[in-house]
C-alpha positions in Angstrom: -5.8 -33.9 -10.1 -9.5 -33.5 -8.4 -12.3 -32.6 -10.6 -12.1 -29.2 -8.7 -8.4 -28.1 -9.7 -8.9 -29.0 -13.1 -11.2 -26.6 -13.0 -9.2 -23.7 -12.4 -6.1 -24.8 -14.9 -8.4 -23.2 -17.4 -9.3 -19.9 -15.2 -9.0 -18.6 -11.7 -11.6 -19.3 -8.7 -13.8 -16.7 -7.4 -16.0 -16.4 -4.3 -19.1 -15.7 -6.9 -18.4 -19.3 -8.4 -21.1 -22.2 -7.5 -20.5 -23.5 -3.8 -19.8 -26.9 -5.4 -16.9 -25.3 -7.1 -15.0 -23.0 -4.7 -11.6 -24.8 -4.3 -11.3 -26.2 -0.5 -9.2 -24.0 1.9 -7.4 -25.6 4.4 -5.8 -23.8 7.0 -3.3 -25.7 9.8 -2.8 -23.6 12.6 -5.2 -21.4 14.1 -3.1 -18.8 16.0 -4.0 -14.7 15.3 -3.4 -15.2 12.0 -4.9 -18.1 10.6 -8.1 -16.3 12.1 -8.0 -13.4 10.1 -7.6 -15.2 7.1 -10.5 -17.3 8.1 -12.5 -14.7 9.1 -11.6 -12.4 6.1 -11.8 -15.3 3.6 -15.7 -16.3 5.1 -16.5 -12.9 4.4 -15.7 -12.6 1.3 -18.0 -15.7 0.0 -15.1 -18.8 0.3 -17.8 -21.5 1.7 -15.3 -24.8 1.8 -12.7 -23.5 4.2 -11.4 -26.3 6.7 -9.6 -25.5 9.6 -7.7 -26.7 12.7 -5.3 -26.1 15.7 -3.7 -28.4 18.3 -6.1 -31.1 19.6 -6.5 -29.7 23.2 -8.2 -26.3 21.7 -10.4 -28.1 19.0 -13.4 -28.0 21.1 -12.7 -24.2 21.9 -11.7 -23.8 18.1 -15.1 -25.3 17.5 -17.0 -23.4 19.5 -15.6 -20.1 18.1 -15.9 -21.2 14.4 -19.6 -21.7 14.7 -21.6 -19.3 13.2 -18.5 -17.9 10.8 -20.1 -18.7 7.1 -18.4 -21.6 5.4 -15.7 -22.6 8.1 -15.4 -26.4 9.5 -13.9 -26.8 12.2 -11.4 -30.5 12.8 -9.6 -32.3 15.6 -6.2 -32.1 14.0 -4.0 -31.5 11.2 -5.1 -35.0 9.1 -8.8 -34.2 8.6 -8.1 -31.1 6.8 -4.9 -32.0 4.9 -6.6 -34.8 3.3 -9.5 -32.7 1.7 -8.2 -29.2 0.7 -7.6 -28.4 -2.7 -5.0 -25.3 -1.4 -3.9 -25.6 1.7 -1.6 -23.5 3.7 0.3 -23.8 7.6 0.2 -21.1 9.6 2.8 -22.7 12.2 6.4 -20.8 13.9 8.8 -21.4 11.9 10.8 -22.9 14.7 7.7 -26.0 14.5 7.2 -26.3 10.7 9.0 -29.1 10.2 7.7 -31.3 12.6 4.0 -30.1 12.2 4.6 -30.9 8.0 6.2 -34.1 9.1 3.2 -35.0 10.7 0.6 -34.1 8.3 2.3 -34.1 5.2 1.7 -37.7 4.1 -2.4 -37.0 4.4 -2.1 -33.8 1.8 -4.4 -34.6 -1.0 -3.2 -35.6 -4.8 -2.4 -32.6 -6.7 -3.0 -30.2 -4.1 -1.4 -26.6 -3.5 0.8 -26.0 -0.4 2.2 -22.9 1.3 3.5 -21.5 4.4 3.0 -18.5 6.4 5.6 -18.9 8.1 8.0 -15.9 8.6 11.1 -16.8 7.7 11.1 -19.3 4.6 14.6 -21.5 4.8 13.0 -24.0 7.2 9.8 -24.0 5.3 11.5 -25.2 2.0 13.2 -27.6 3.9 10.0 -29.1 5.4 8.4 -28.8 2.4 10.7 -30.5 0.3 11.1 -33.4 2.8 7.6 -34.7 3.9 5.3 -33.3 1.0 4.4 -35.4 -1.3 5.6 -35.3 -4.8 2.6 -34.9 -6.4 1.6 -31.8 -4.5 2.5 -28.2 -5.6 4.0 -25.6 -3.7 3.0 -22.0 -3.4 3.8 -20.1 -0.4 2.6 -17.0 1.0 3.4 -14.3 3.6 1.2 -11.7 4.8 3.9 -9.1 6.0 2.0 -7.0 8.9 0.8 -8.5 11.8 -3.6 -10.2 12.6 -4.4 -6.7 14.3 -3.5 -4.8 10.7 -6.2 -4.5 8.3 -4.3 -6.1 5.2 -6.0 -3.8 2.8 -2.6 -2.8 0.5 -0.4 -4.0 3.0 2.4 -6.1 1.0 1.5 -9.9 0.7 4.4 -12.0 -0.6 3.8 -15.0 -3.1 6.1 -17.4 -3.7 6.1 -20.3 -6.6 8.7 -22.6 -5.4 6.9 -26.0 -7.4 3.7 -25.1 -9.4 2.7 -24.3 -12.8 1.6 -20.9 -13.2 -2.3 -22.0 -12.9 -1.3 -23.0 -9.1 -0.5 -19.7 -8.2 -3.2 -17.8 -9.9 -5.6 -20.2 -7.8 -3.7 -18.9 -4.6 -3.7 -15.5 -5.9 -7.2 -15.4 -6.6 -8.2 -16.9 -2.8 -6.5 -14.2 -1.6 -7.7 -11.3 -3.4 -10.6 -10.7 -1.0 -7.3 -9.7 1.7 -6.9 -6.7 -0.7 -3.2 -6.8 -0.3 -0.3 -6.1 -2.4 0.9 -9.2 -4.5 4.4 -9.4 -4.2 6.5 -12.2 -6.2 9.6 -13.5 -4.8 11.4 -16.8 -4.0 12.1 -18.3 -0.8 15.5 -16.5 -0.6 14.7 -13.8 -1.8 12.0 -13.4 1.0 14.1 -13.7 3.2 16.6 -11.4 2.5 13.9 -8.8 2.3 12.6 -9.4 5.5 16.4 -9.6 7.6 16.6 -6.0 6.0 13.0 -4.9 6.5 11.9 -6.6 10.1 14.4 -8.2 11.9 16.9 -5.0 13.1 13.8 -2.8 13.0 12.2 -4.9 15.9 15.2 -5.8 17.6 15.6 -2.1 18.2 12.0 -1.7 19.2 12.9 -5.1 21.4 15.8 -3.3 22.5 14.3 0.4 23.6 11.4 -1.6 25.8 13.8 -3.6 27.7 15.8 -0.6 28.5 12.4 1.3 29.7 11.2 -2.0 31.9 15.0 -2.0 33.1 14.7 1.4 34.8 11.1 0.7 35.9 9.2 4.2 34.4 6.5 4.1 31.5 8.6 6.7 29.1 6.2 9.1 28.5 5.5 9.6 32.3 8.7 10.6 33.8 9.0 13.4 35.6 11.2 15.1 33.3 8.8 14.1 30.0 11.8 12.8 28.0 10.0 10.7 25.5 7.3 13.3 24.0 6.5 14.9 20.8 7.3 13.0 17.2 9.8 11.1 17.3 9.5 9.7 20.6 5.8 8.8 19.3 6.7 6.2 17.1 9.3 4.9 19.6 7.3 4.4 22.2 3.8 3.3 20.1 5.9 1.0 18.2 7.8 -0.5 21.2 4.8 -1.5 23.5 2.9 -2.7 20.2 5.6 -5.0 19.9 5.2 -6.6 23.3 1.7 -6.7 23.3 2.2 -8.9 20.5 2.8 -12.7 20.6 6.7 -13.5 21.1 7.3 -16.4 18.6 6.3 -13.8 15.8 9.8 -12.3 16.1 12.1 -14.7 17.4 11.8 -17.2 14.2 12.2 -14.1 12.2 15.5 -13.0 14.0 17.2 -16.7 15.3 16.0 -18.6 11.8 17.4 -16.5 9.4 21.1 -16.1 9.3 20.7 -13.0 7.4 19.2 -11.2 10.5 21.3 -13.1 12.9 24.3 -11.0 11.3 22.4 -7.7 11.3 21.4 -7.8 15.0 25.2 -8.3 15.6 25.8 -5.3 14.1 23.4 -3.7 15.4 24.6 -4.3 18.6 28.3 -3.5 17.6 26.7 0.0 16.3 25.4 1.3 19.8 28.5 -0.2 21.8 30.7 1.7 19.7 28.5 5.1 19.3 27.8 4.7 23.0 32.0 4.5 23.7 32.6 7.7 21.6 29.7 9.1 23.6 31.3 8.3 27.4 34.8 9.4 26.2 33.8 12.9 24.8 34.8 12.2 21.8 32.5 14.5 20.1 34.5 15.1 16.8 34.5 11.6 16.1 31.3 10.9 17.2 30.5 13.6 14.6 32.5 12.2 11.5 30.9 8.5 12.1 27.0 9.9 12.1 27.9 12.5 9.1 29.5 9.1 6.7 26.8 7.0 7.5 24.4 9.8 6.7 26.0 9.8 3.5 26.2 6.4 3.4 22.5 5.9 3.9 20.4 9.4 2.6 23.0 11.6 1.3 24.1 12.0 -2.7 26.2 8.4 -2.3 23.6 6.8 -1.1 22.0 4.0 -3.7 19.1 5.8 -3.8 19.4 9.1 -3.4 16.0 10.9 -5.0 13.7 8.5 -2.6 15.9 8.9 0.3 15.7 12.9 0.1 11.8 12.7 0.0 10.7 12.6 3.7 8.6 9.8 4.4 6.5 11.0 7.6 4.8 14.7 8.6 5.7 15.5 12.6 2.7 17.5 12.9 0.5 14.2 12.6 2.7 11.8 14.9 2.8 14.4 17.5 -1.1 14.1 17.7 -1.0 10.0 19.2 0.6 10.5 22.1 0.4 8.4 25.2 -0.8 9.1 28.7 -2.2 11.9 30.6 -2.2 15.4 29.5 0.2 17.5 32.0 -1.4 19.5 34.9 -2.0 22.5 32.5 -4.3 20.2 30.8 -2.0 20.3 27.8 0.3 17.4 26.3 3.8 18.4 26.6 5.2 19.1 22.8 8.6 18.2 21.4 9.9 22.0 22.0 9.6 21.6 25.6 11.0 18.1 25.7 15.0 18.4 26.5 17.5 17.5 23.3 18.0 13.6 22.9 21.1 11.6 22.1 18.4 9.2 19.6 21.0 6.7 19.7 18.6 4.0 19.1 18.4 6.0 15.2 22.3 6.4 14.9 22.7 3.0 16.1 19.8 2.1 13.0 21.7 4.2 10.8 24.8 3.2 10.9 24.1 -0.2 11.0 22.6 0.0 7.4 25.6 1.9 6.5 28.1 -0.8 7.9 26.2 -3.6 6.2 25.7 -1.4 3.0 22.0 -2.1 3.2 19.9 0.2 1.4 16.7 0.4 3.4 14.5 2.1 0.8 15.4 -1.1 -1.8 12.4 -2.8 -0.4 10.6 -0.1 1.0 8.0 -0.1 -2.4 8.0 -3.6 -2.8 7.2 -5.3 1.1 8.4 -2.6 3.8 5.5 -3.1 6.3 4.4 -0.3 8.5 6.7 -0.7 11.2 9.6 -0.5 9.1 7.9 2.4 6.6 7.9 4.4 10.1 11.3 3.3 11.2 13.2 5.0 8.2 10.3 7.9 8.7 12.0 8.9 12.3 15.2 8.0 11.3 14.8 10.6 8.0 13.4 13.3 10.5 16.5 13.1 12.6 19.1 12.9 9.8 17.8 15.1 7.2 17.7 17.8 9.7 20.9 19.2 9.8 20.3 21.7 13.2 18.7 18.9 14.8 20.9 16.1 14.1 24.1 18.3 15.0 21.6 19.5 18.6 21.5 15.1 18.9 25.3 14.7 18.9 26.2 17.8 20.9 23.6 16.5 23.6 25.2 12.6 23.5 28.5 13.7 24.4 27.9 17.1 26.7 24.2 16.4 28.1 23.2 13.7 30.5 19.9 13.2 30.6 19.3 10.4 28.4 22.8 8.3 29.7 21.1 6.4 32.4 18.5 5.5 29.3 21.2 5.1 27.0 23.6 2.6 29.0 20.3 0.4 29.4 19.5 0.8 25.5 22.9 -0.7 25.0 22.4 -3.1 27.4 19.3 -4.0 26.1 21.2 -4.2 23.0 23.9 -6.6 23.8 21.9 -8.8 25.1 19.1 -9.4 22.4 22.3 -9.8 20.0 23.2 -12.9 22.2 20.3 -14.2 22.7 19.6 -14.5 18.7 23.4 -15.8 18.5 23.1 -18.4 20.7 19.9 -19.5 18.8 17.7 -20.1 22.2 14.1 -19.8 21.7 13.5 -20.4 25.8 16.0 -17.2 26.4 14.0 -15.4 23.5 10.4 -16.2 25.3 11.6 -15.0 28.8 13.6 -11.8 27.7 10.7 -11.1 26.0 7.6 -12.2 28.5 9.8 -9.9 31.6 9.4 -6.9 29.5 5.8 -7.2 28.2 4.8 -7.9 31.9 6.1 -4.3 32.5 4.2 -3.1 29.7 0.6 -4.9 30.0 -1.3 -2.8 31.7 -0.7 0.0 29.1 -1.0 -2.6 26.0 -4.8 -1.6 25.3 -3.9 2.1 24.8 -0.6 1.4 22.3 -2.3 -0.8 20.6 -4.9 1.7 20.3 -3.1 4.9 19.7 -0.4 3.4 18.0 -2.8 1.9 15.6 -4.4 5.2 14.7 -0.9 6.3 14.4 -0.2 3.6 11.7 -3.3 4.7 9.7 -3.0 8.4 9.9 0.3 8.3 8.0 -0.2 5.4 5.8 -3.0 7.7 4.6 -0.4 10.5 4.0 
């Protein structure tokens, strides 16, 4: 072990120790996120922070690093491996283990190793394989996306091979993020994040494809079907999403099995609610949303005090909406928008309810915002008795939304087999066609629907 470690078996760094003595942070992979934690760990005081990215953008990753306090900047994955006293790869999951094949045999003696990646069964395998031996292993897993200030945002830790002095070091590097420390193992990880993330943005995934497919920003139709609450956090949410990088969610959804099963589902809900829909079967329709309401917020539900206690205000959503006002000079509000079907939310809901998931299990411990406003819609519709009853009278006898609908389901249907068939190509170019509808309206969601995110995490 380095002089520097041995340090901190006795007590845990801080920013405020001697330079000399700050542990050296290395960082492999300098995508969105390895930039904030650069960025956020330079200004908290870290002054031996090492950092790289793929050889043909060193001199660019140079050029941007200069200035930032305490970050050096290397050529590839070797020069920082062989140096840092904690060091962590911020790779896709689909490239971890050929990235920690590759620089695994430089990691120092004794030092600390972690992951970002998102989902954690390929990581332990790559870690287990090329790191070695005498090397510790203490992942991480900042669950909110480089545009989200971390600031008591959930942060998962996971001791897979350390003493307890390895992960206070980690811990106590990343206490300048300000996030919420949450201890889990790799399996456990990734259980919480199939039932946190990876239906919640294949939904989101879902809902833009279907508005690209009938070529009309939502919230601009004619007819101003996707106003007022609700329809906020759809729409926000969605084009967030695309204007996002798409490797974040395809390791997420094709890499971990669990997800891969609950984006079948998920598809088998809105084929099946959609059928009962097109053959009037309104009674039916009816008796399946009421048992999974049960299922999922009602008296049987696992958790039945938290999932009575609504989550989101409407008044506040309803003020981050996008686009023009109408020609009155007014925004068009939810009691003028026409009843909708929502079956994106009884798809959501009945998924959880067919895969006995409990979505407000992990909601304390790592729900991230995304998720935290998912259930919040989907509590607005169900715990509303007139309104969910107006939301199945209007799927079988009204219209309006079908045209939407049959795309949703679509959408649906094909994001399932995408994710089944395990193709990351597929994955890039379903994705890339539908944020190419959406880019010129990316800078305003990400604008609006980040002042959305804030406004009712401060609720």
């Amino acid at each position: 072990m380095n002089a520097t470690l041995a340090l901190y078996t006795m007590r845990a760094p801080s920013p405020n120790d001697p330079v000399e003595q700050h542990p050296v942070i290395g960082l492999i992979g300098m995508g969105e996120m390895g930039r904030m934690y650069a960025h956020r760990l330079s200004a908290a005081g870290w002054r031996r922070i090492h950092v790289c990215d793929l050889p043909q953008n060193a001199e660019k990753l140079s050029r941007d690093m200069q200035g930032v306090p305490g970050v050096t900047a290397h050529v590839d994955g070797h020069g920082v491996a062989r140096i840092a006293d904690v060091l962590l790869y911020n790779v896709e999951a689909e490239h971890i283990a050929r990235v920690v094949a590759q620089f695994g045999p430089s990691t120092r003696v004794g030092a600390i190793v972690g992951g970002q990646t998102s989902v954690k069964a390929p990581e332990r395998d790559a870690f287990e394989k090329y790191l070695p031996e005498d090397t510790h292993i203490v992942s991480v897993h900042s669950l909110h996306g480089p545009t989200v200030n971390p600031e008591g945002q959930p942060l998962v830790i996971i001791t897979h091979r350390a003493p307890d002095w390895a992960t206070n070091v980690v811990e106590a590097i990343l206490t300048p993020l300000r996030s919420r420390h949450i201890r889990l193992t790799y399996d456990e990880h990734d259980l919480v994040t199939a039932n946190t993330q990876a239906v919640t943005h294949a939904a989101f995934l879902s809902m833009g494809t279907a508005w690209s497919s009938q070529g009309e920003y939502p919230w601009e139709g004619g007819a101003g079907l996707f106003v007022g609450g609700i329809e906020t956090v759809k729409v926000n949410i969605a084009i967030r999403i695309y204007s996002n990088k798409w490797h974040v969610y395809a390791g997420l959804a094709i890499l971990n099995p669990i997800a891969r099963s609950q984006i079948a589902q998920f598809a088998r809900s809105s084929t099946e609610l959609f059928q009962l829909m097109i053959s009037g079967a309104e009674d039916a329709l009816r008796e399946r949303v009421h048992r999974a309401r049960h299922a999922v917020f009602g008296p049987g539900s696992a958790t039945p005090d938290v999932a009575a206690v609504p989550l989101l205000q409407e008044d506040v959503l309803d003020q981050f909406q996008l686009g023009n006002a109408n020609s009155n000079g007014r925004r068009t509000s939810l009691k003028m928008a026409p009843e909708n079907s929502h079956l994106s939310l009884l798809a959501m809901v009945d998924c959880w309810a067919a895969l006995n998931i409990n979505p407000f299990a992990h909601l304390a411990v790592a729900a991230t915002p995304i998720f935290r406003l998912w259930i919040g819609i989907a509590q607005t519709l169900f715990l509303n008795e007139p309104r969910l009853e107006r939301a199945i009278v209007a799927a079988v006898r009204d219209v309006t939304y079908r045209a939407n609908d049959l795309e949703f389901v679509v959408a649906a249907r094909g994001w399932a087999q995408c994710v089944a068939h395990g193709s990351f190509e597929l994955y890039e170019r379903r994705f890339a066609e539908t944020a190419q509808f959406f880019e010129p309206r990316f800078e305003e969601a990400t604008r609006v629907g980040g002042s959305m995110i804030r406004a009712v995490m401060e609720k």
